[in-house]
C-alpha positions as CSV (number, residue, x, y, z in Angstrom):
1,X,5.9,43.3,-10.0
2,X,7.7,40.8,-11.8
3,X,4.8,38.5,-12.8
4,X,3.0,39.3,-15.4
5,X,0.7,38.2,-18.1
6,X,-1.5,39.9,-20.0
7,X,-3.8,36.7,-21.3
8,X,-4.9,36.2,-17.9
9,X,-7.3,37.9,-16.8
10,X,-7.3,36.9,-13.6
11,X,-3.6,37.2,-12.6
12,X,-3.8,40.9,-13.7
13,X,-6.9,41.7,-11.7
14,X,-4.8,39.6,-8.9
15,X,-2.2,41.9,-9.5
16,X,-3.9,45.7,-9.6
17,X,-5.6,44.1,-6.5
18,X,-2.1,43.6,-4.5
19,X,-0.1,46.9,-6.1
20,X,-3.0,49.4,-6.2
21,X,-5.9,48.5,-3.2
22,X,-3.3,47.0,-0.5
23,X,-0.7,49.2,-1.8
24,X,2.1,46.8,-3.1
25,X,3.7,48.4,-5.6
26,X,7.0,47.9,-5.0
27,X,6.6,44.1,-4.3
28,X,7.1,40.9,-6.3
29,X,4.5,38.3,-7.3
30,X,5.9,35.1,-8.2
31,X,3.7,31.1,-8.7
32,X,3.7,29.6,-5.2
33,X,1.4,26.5,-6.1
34,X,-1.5,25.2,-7.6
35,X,-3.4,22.6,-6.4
36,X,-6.1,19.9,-7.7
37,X,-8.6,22.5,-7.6
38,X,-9.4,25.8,-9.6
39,X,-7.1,27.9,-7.2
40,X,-3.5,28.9,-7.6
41,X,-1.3,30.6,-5.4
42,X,1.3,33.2,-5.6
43,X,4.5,34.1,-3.1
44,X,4.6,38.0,-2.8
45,X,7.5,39.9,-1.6
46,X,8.4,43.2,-0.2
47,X,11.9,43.7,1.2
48,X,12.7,40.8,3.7
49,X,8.6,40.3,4.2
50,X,6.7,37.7,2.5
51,X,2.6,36.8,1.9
52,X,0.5,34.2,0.1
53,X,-2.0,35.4,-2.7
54,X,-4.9,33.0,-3.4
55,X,-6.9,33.0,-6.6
56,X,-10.0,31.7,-6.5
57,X,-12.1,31.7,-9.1
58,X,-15.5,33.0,-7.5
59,X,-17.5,31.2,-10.4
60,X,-15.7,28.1,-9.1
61,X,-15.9,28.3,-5.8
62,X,-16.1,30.8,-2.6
63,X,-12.9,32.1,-0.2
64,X,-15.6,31.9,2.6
65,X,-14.9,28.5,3.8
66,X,-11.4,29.1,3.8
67,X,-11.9,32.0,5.8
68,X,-14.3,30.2,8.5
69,X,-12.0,27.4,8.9
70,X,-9.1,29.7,9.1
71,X,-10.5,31.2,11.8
72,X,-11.5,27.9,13.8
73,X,-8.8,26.4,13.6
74,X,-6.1,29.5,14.3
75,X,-8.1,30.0,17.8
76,X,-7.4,26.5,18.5
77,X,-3.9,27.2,18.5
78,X,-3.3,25.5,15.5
79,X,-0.7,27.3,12.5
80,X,-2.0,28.5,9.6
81,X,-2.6,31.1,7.2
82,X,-3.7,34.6,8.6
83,X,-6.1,35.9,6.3
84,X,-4.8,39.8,6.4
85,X,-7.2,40.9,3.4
86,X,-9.8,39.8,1.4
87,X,-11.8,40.7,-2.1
88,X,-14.5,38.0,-2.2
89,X,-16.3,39.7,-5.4
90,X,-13.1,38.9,-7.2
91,X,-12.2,35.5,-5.2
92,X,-8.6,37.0,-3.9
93,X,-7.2,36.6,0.3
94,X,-3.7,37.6,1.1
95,X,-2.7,35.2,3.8
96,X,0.7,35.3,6.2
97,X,2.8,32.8,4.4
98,X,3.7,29.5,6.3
99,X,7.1,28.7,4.2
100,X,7.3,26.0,1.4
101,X,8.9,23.2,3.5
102,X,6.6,20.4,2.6
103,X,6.4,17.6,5.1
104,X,6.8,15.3,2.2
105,X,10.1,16.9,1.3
106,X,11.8,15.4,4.6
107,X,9.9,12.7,4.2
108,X,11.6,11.3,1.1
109,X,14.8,11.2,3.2
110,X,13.4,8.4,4.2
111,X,15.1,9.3,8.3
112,X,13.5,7.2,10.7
113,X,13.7,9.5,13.5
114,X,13.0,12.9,12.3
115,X,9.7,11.0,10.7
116,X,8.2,10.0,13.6
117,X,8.9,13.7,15.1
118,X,6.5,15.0,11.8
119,X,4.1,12.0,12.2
120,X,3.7,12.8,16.2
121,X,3.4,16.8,15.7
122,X,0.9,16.3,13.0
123,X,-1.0,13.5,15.3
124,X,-1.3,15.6,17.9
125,X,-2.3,18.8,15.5
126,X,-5.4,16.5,14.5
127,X,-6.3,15.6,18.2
128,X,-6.6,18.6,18.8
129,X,-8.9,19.3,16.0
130,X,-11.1,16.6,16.7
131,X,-11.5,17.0,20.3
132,X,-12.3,20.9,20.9
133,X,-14.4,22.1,23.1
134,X,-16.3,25.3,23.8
135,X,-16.9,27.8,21.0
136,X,-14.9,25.9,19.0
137,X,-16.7,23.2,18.9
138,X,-20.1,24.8,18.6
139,X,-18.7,26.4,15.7
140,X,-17.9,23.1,14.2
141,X,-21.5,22.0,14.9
142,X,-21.8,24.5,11.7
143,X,-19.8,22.7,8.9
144,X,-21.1,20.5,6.5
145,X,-21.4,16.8,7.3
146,X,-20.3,13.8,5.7
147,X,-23.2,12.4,4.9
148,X,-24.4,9.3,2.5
149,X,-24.9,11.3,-0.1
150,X,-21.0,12.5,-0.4
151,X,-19.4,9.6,0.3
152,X,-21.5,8.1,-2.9
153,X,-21.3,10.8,-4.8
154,X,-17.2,10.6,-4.1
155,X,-16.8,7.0,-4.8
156,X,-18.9,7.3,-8.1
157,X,-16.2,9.3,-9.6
158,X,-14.0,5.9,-9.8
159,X,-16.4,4.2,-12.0
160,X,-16.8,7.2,-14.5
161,X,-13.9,8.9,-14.3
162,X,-11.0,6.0,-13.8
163,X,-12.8,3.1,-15.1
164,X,-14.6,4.6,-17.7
165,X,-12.6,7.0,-19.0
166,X,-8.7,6.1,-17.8
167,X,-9.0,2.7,-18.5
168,X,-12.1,2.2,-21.0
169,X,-14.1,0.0,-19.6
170,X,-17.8,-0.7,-20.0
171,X,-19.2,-1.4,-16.8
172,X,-21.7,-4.4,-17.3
173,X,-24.1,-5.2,-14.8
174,X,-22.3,-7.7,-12.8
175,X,-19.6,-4.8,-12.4
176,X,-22.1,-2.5,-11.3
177,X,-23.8,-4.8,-8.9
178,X,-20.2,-5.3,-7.1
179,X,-19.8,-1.9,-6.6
180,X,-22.9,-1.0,-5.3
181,X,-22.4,-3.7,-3.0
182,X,-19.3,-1.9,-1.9
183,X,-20.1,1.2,-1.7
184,X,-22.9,0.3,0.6
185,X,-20.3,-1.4,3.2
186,X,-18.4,1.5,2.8
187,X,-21.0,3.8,3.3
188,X,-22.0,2.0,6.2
189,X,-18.7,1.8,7.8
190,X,-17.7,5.6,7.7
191,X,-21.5,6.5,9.4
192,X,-20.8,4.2,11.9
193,X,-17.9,6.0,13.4
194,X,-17.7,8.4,15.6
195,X,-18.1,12.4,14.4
196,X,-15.5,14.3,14.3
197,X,-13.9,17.7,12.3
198,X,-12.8,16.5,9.1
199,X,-10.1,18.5,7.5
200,X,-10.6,16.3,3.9
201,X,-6.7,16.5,2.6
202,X,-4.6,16.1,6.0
203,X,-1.1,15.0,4.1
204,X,2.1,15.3,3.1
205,X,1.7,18.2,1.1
206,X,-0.6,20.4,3.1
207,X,1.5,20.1,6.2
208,X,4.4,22.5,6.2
209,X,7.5,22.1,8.3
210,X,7.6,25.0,11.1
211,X,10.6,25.6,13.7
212,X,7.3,26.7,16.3
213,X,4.0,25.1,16.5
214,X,4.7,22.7,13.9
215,X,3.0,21.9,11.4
216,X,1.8,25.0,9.1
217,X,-1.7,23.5,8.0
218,X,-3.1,24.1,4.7
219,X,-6.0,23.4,2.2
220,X,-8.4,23.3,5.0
221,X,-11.0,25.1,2.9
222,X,-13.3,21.6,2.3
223,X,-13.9,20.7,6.0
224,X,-16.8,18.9,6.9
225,X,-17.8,16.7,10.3
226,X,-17.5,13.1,9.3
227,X,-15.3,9.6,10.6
228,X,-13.2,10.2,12.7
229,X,-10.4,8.3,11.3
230,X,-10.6,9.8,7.8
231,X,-8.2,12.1,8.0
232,X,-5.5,9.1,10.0
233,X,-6.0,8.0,6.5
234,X,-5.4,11.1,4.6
235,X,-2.3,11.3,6.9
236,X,-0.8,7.3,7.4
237,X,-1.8,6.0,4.0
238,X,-0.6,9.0,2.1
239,X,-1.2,9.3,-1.6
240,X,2.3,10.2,-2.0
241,X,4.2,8.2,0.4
242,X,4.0,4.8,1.7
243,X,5.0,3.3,4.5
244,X,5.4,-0.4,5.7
245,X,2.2,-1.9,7.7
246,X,3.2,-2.1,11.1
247,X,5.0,1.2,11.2
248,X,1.5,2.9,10.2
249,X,-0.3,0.6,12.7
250,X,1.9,1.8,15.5
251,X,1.5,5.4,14.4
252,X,-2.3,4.6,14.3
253,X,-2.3,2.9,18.1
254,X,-0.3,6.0,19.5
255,X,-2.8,8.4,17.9
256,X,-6.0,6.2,19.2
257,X,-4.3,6.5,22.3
258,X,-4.2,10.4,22.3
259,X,-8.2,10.4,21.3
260,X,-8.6,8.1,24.1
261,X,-6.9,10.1,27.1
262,X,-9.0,13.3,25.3
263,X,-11.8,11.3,26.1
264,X,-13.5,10.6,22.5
265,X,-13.7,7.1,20.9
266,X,-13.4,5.9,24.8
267,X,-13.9,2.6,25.1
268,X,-13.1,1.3,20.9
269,X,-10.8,-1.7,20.9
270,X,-7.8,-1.3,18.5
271,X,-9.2,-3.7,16.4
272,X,-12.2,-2.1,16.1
273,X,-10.6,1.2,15.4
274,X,-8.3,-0.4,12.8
275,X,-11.0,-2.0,10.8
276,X,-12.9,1.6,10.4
277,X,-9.3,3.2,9.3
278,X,-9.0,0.4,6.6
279,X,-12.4,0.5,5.2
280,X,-12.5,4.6,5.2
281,X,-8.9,4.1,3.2
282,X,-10.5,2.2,0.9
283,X,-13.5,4.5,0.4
284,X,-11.2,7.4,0.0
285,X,-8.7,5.7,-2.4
286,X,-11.8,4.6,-4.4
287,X,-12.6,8.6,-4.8
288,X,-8.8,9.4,-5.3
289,X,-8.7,6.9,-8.1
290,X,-11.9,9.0,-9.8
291,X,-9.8,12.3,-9.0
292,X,-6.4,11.8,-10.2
293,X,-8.4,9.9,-13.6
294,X,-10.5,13.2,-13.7
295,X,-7.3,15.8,-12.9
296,X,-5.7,14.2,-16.0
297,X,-8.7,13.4,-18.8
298,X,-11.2,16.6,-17.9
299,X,-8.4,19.0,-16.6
300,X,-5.6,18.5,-18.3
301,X,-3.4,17.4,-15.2
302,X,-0.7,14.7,-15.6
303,X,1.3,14.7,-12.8
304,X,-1.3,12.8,-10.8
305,X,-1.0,9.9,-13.2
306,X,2.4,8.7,-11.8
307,X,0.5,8.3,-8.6
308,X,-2.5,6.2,-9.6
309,X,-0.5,3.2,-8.8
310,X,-0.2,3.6,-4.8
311,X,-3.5,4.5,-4.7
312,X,-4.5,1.6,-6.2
313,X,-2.0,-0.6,-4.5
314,X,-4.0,0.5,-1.2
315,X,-7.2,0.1,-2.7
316,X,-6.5,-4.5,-3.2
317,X,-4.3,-4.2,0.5
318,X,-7.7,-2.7,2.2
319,X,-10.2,-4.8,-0.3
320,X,-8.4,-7.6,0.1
321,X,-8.1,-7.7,4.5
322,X,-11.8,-7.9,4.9
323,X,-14.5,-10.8,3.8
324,X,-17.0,-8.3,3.2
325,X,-14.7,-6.4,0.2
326,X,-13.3,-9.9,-1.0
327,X,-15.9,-9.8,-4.1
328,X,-14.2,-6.2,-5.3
329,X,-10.9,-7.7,-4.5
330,X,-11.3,-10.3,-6.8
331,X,-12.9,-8.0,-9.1
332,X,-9.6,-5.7,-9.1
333,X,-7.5,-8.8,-10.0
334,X,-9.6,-10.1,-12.8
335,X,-10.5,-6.9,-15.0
336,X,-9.1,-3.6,-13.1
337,X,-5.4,-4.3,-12.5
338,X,-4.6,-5.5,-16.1
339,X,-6.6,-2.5,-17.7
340,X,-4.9,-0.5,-15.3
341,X,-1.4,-1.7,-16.7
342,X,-2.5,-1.4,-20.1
343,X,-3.6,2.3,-19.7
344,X,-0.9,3.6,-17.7
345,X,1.6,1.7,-20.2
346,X,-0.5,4.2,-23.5
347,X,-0.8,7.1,-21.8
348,X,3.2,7.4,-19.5
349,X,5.3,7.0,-22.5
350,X,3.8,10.1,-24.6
351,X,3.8,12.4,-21.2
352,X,7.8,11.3,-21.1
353,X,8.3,12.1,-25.4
């Protein structure tokens, strides 16, 4: 099979799984990806065919949702995986496999044109996501919703995780009272939007580059019904990538646009509309912060470190637009940034030895 390991467990029940139930014997499992989760995913291939093996590790989580969302989403048209076969006991799917074309590959390249192409085709992917109808939508009625209690619980991973244990701070009661002053705009904000699917981690690398029906869509397994401009964010303020102001604004007026003609958010100025994106960014960069701080200290996870400094860059742009996230702004310049600094300078340089 090509792949093998006999320390892990789970990549040798993986691979009796694949060679003696779905009868691959003669194929070859290889490491596709991992992602910030417990999962992992392998490439296997038979002659000129090829398929996607996800591990999940059922103690950790459930292929269900992946499966249910799957489904949704491929009768709306949309591309992604096919799940062929499935072994929920043991946490396995074998999925059609999409390619390994990231969107943020091309990206990089920094190409004006071919961007807005990607931009526009994934745009109009989450349109139609948020505005189906029929079956679909009654199935949607079915997710999980994005309720007060997970955005606080997501935005308290900043203060334990990235504060606490990235950059050492004590959080006195002053602190505490700023961010609970915060989160409570923040929460506010996001309910007060309109409801729409929420696909949770709609960016540059889960969205695939595909010569038909572009783009391949993955990591879907996490959607909930929430604001409907969380995922824009996900998408336009990219934890990966940046991009200048007013080119995201214009992406973000065309896309409003497209809601608009579907007939949801009818009616929402753009000024309106851009004030919810800003103030969901800087609820989900606030998480993101916790996440990346958590991938590294509990899970042993460095690349995300290298990161930390976008997402904090649009954590002051979005703190610092608004009157009512001034006092964290201020807060960010006076004791975050400099810790932040400090902690990235002790931890980078032994990652790099």
């Amino acid at each position: 099979m090509g792949l093998t390991d006999a320390s892990d467990s789970r990549l040798v029940a993986l691979t009796r799984w694949v060679t003696e139930d779905l009868g691959f014997a003669d194929g070859r499992i290889e490491p596709a990806s991992a992602d910030a989760s417990f999962r992992r995913y392998f490439r296997l291939t038979r002659g000129a065919d090829t398929y996607i093996v996800m591990d999940a590790p059922p103690d950790k989580e459930s292929v269900g949702p992946f499966v249910k969302v799957a489904r949704l989403l491929a009768g709306l048209g949309l591309n992604v995986p096919i799940v062929l076969a499935r072994e929920e006991r043991q946490g396995f799917l074998l999925l059609s496999d999409l390619g390994s074309h990231q969107y943020l590959d091309s990206l990089l390249q920094r190409d004006a044109r071919r961007t807005d192409v990607l931009y526009d085709d994934a745009l109009a992917a989450l349109v139609i996501m948020q505005t189906a109808a029929g079956p679909a939508a009654a199935a949607m009625h079915d997710l999980p919703r994005y309720d007060r209690p997970l955005l606080l619980k997501e935005m308290e991973l900043m203060p334990e995780w990235f504060l606490g244990k990235h950059l050492g701070l004590s959080i006195p009661t002053a602190m505490r009272a700023t961010l609970d002053r915060l989160f409570e705009v923040l929460v506010q904000a996001a309910l007060a939007q309109p409801r729409a699917f929420v696909h949770r981690d709609y960016h540059s690398r889960n969205l695939l580059i595909a010569e038909a029906n572009n783009p391949g869509i993955l990591d879907f397994q996490d959607a909930v019904i929430g604001p409907v401009t969380y995922d824009a964010v996900s998408l336009l303020k990219d934890c990966y990538i940046a991009w200048p102001r007013p080119m995201v604004h214009g992406w973000l007026r065309r896309y409003q646009e497209r809601l608009s003609s579907a007939g949801f958010a009818a009616g929402v100025d753009f000024a309106q509309f851009l004030r919810w994106f800003d103030l969901m960014g800087l609820q989900r960069h606030i998480k993101v912060l916790g996440i990346f701080a958590r991938l590294y200290h509990r899970d042993g996870k460095a690349g995300y470190l290298k990161d930390l400094p976008l997402v904090l860059a649009y954590t002051k742009e979005a703190a610092e637009t608004y009157p009512e996230t001034a006092e964290f702004a201020e807060l960010l310049g006076s004791s975050i940034e400099p810790e932040f600094v400090a902690a990235q300078a002790r931890v980078l340089p032994g990652l790099d030895a």
